[in-house]
N, C-alpha and C positions, 0 to 999 in steps of 0.2 A: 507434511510433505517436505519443509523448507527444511529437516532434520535429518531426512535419506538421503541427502548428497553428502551432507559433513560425514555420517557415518560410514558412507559407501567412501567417501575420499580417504578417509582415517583406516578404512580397512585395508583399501588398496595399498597403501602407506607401510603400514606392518607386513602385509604380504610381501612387498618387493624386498624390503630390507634395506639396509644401507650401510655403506662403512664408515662416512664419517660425518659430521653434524650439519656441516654447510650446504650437503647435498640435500641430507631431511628438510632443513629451514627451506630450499628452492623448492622441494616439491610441494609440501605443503602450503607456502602462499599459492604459487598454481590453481592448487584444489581449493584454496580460499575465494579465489575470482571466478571458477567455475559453481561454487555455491553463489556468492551474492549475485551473480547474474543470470536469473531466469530469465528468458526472451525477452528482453526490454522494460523490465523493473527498472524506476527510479529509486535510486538509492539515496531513503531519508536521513539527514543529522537526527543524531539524540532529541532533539525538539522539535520534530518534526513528523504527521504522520500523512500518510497516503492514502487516498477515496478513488479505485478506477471504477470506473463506470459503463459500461459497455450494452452501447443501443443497437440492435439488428439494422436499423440505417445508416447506419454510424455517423448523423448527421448532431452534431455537437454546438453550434452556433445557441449562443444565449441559456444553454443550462449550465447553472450555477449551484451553488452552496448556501444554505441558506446555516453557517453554524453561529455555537451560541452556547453558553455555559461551561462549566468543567473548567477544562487548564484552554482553552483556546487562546490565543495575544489578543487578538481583536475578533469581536463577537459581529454579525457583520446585520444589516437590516434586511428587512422582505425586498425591498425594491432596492438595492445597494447585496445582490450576491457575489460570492465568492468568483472568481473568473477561473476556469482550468486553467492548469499549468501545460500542459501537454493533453499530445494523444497517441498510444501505442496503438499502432496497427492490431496487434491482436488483442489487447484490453481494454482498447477505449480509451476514452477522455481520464486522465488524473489528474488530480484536485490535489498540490502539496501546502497543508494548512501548519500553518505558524501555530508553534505553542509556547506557554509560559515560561517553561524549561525543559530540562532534557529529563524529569522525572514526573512530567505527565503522568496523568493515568486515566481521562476521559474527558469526552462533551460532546453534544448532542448537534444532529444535524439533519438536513432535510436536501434533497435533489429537487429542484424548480427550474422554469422558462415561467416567467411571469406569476400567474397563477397557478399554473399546472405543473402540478407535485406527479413524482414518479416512486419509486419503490414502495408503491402501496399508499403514498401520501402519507404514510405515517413519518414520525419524530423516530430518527436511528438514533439509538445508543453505541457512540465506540469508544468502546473499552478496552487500553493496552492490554490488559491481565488476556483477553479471549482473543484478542484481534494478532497481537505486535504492532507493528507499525506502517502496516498496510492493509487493506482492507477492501475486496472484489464485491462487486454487483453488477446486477444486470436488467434492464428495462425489465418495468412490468414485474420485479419479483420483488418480498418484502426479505428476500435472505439475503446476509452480508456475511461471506466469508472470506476466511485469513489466509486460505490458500487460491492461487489461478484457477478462475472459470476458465474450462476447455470451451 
């Protein structure tokens, strides 16, 4: 999904034409700011990835992160979770977790409120290669995907 706007912008781009280079260079940043900003995406550094989280109450007080292995900076304890960063009105609470470096490529994490685990209680794996650098859920579901839950 995150690949139809560059190409729909890249199309439009050829379609109009242009005379002379400076004009190309302005349009295309343009179309560059209309891709990286889906409705209220945070925009991750290279060492950085994104967990939204989206509850039908949208009540986000005390659910955290419980990550841990792979490239994470700091792996964090059960009773010491991760705290959100924010909350997008239409995606929910996000969680922007510190990594090693800007060439990450995974580690494992769990959605909690004390004892009580959410996305199926199970241990997520995110993995740049399948994810990028953002990564959507939703109460009650065990699926994590790389593009926005409508």
């Amino acid at each position: 999904m995150k690949y139809k706007y560059l190409v729909a912008a890249l199309t439009a781009i050829t379609i109009a034409g242009c005379s002379t280079k400076p004009a190309v260079e302005a349009e295309v940043q343009e179309q560059v700011v209309v891709v990286n900003s889906i409705a209220s995406l945070y925009s991750p550094s290279p060492s950085e990835a994104v967990i939204y989280y989206k509850r039908a109450d949208n009540e986000y007080a005390d659910w955290g992160l419980h990550i841990w292995s792979g490239d994470v900076a700091k792996a964090t304890t059960w009773f010491d979770a991760f705290p959100l960063t924010g909350i997008s009105e239409k995606y929910g609470a996000y969680y922007v977790v510190p990594l090693k470096g800007d060439d990450w490529a995974k580690f494992k994490f769990i959605v909690h409120k004390g004892n009580a685990k959410d996305l199926g209680g199970l241990d997520h794996d995110y993995s740049r290669v399948k994810f990028g650098q953002d990564v959507f859920t939703t109460e009650g579901s065990i699926v994590l995907q790389a593009d926005p839950v409508n």
